[in-house]
N, C-alpha and C positions, 0 to 999 in steps of 0.2 A: 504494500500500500504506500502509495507518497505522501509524503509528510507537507501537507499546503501550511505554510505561514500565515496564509491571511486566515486562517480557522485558527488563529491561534490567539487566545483573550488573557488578558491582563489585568494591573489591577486599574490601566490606564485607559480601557473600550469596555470593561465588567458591565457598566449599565447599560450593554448595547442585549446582554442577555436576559431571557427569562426562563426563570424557575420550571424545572421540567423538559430544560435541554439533556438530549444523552451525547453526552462527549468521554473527553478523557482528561484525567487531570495529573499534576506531578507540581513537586516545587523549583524544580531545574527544565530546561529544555530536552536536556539525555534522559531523566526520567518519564517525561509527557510522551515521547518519542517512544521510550521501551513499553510503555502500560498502551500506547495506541498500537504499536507492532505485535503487543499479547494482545489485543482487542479484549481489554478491561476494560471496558464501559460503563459510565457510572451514569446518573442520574440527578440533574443538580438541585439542588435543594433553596437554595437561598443566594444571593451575592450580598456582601456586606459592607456597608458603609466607605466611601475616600479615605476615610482614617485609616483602615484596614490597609495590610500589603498581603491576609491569606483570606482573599475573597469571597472566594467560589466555596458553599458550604454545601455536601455532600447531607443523604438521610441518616447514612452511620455516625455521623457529628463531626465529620473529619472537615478540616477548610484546605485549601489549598491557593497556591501561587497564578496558577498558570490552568488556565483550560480550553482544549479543544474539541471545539464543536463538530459532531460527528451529524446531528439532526435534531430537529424536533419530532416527537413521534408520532405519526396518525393514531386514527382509532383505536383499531388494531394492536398497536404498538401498547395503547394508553390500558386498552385492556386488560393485554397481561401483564401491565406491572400493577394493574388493580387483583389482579389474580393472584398473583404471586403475593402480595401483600396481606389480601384477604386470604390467603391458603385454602381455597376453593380450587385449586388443581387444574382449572380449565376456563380459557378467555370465553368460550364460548358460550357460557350460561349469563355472560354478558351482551351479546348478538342483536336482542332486543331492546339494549337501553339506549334510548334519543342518545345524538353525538355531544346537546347541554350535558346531561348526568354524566357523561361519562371524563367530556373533561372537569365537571366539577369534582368527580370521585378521584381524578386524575391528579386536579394539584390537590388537594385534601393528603392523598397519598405520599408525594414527593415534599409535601412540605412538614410533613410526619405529621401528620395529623388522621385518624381513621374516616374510612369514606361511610 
């Protein structure tokens, strides 16, 4: 995979993001590099204040420096990380909820909060 620079956020473009990006994060450029070449995708949670230099806040509580935007998720996408959170084992008993519910259960989720 190539490594684009311009996917790459700071604590200097941070508010160009919104919570519930999946990218990749690291607090050096070699490790944002090595977690996107293992495609560890995380799930962003928060970005944190100008004051901040570990911006980008993760749902495991972790912050970090530097993150790379991989997408934002469709429905689909948004599903199962409703799934996996709710540990209901399958996006698909999701299938019928309006595309509102389901990003609302979407940042509920990523911002740690239950849907």
């Amino acid at each position: 995979m190539e490594f684009d620079k311009s996917k790459v956020f700071t604590a200097l473009n941070a508010d160009e993001l919104r919570p519930g990006a999946v990218g990749f994060c690291g607090d050096s450029v070699e490790a944002l590099k090595a977690n996107k070449e293992a495609g560890e995708s995380v799930f962003l949670k928060k970005v944190l204040g100008e004051e901040e230099v570990y911006r980008f806040g993760l749902r495991n509580g972790l912050f970090y420096a530097l993150f790379y935007l991989s997408h934002y998720p469709d429905k689909a996408g948004k599903a199962s990380c409703i799934a996996e959170a709710l540990g209901i084992g399958s996006s698909a008993l999701l299938e019928d909820w309006p595309e509102s519910a389901v990003d609302k259960a979407y940042e509920r989720i990523v911002s740690g909060r239950q849907a």
